[in-house]
N, C-alpha and C positions, 0 to 999 in steps of 0.2 A: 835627400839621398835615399834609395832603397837598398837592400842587401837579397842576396840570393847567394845559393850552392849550386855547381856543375859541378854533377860523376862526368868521370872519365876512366876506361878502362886502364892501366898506368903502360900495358904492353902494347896499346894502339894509340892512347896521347898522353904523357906523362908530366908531371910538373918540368923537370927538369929537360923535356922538350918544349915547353911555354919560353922556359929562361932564356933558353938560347935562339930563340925566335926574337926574345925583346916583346914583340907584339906577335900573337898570334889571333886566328882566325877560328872560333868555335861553330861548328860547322856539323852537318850529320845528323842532324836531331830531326828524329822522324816520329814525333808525334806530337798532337794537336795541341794540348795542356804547354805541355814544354815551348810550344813552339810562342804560344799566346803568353810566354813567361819572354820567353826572350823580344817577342815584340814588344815588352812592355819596362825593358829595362834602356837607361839612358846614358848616357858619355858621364862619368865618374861615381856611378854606382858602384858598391866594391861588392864581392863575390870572395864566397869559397873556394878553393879547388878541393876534390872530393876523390882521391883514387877509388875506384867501384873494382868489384870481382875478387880481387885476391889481397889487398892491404886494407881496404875495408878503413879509410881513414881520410880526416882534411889532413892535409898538407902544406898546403900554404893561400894567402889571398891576392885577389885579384883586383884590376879596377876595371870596366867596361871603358872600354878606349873611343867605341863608336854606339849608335844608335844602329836598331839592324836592318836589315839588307836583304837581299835575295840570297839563298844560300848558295853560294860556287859551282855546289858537290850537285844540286839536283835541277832534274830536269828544267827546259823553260817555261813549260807550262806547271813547274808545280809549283804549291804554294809556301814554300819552308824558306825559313829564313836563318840568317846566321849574325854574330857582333863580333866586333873585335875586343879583344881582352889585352892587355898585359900584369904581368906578374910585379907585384909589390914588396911582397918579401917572405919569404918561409916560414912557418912556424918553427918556434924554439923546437918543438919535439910535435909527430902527429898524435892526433887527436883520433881513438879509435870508435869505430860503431860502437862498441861494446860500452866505452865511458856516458858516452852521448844517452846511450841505452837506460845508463845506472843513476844519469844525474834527473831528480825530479825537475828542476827550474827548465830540461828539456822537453817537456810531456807537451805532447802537439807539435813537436817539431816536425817540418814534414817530411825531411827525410825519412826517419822514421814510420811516418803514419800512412806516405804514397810510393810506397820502396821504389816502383819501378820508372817513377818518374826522374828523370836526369837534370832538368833542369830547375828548381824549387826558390821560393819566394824566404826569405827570412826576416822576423822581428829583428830591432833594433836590439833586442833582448838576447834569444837567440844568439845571435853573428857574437854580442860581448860574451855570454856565457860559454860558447867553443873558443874561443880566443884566451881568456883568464884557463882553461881546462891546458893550455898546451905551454901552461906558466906554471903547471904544477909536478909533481912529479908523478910516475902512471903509473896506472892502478895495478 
């Protein structure tokens, strides 16, 4: 199993529009890296979700429901692709930038290290260390 994080801006797709979808469609991602991240993710890989812009935090995790696809949203001749995700369960409490920022066992994490990339690869390390962070009380 691999892990990875998707940002999502939360006023254009929000966790709690994942829930109510059951299964949703991660879709939109316009750039190359990202794109070569999600071709390389497979049916019960788990993921982050990642609110981007204004909560600045994980939220809760995901499982890759499908292998990916051409993506819906773009043209037919272009090359982007999309997976399907569903939601697994919320975290106790999010997990902010700022924690992820302050704990050393995160250093090289790439959220951090490639900001403006949306969709990121995660150690097995990683994914347990924001997960145990949202079992503790914030900072």
């Amino acid at each position: 199993m691999a892990y990875w994080l998707l940002k999502s801006e939360p006023e254009t797709y929000a966790w709690d529009d994942l829930c109510r979808e059951k299964v949703g469609t991660w879709d939109g991602v316009r750039n190359h890296q990202a794109k070569l991240n999600l071709k390389a993710m497979q049916k019960g890989d788990q993921a982050l979700f990642y609110h981007s812009v204004t909560q600045k935090a994980v939220v809760g995790i995901m499982e890759i429901d499908s292998a990916s696809f051409p993506d819906p949203t773009a043209g037919t001749n272009e090359p982007w692709v999309a997976v399907k995700v569903r939601p697994l369960q919320a975290l106790q409490r999010p997990v902010t930038l700022q924690e992820m920022k302050s704990d050393p066992a995160l250093l090289g994490l790439p959220l951090l290290t490639h900001t403006r990339l949306s969709v990121v690869p995660l150690s097995k390390a990683h994914f347990d260390t924001i997960l145990a962070h949202a079992h503790r009380p914030a900072l």
